[in-house]
N, C-alpha and C positions, 0 to 999 in steps of 0.2 A: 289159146284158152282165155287170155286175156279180153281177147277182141270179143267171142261170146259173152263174157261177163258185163261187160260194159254197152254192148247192143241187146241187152237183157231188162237194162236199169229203166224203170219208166220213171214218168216225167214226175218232177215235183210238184207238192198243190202249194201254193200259196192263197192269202186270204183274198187278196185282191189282185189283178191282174194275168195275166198271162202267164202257165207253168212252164220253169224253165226246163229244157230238157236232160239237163245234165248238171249232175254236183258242180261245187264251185272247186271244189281239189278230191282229189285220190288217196288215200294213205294206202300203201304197199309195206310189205316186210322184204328183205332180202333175194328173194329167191326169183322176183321182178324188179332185178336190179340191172337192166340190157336197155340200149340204146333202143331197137324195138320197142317196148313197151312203154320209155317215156316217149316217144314219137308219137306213140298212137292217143297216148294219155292226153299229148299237149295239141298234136291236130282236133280233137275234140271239145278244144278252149278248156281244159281242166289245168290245174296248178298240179303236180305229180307231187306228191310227200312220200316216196320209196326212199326205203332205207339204202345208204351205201355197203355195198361187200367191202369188208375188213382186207386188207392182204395179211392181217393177223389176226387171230382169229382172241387170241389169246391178249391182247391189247387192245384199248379200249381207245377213243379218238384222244385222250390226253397223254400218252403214251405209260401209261401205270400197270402195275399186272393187276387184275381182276381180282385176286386174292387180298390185296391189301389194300381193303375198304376203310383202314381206318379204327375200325372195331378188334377189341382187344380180344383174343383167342388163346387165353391161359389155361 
């Protein structure tokens, strides 16, 4: 599905010169987080910005739990 979306994209206009044909990066959410899809990302000369899968889902990349933001909950 990915490779349809990205053979879908036409090209950029720029004001002068020659349009490129492909962004300069990707942003992905999670669920395009496979060695497949950044291959195809980066054979494409794109920078890939997908998100990493957690092996916690429930912890966040500083190891905190998600509930204690901080913010007082009296």
């Amino acid at each position: 599905m990915l490779k349809d979306v990205l053979d879908s994209l036409r090209a950029i206009r720029r004001p002068l010169g020659r349009p490129r044909r492909w962004p300069g990066k990707l942003h992905a959410d999670q669920g395009y987080d496979y060695w497949a899809c950044r291959e195809l990302v980066r054979r494409r000369g794109m920078i890939s910005r997908i998100a990493r899968k957690a092996s916690n889902p429930a912890l966040t990349s500083a190891g905190t739990d998600k509930s204690s933001s901080g913010a007082w909950n009296g």
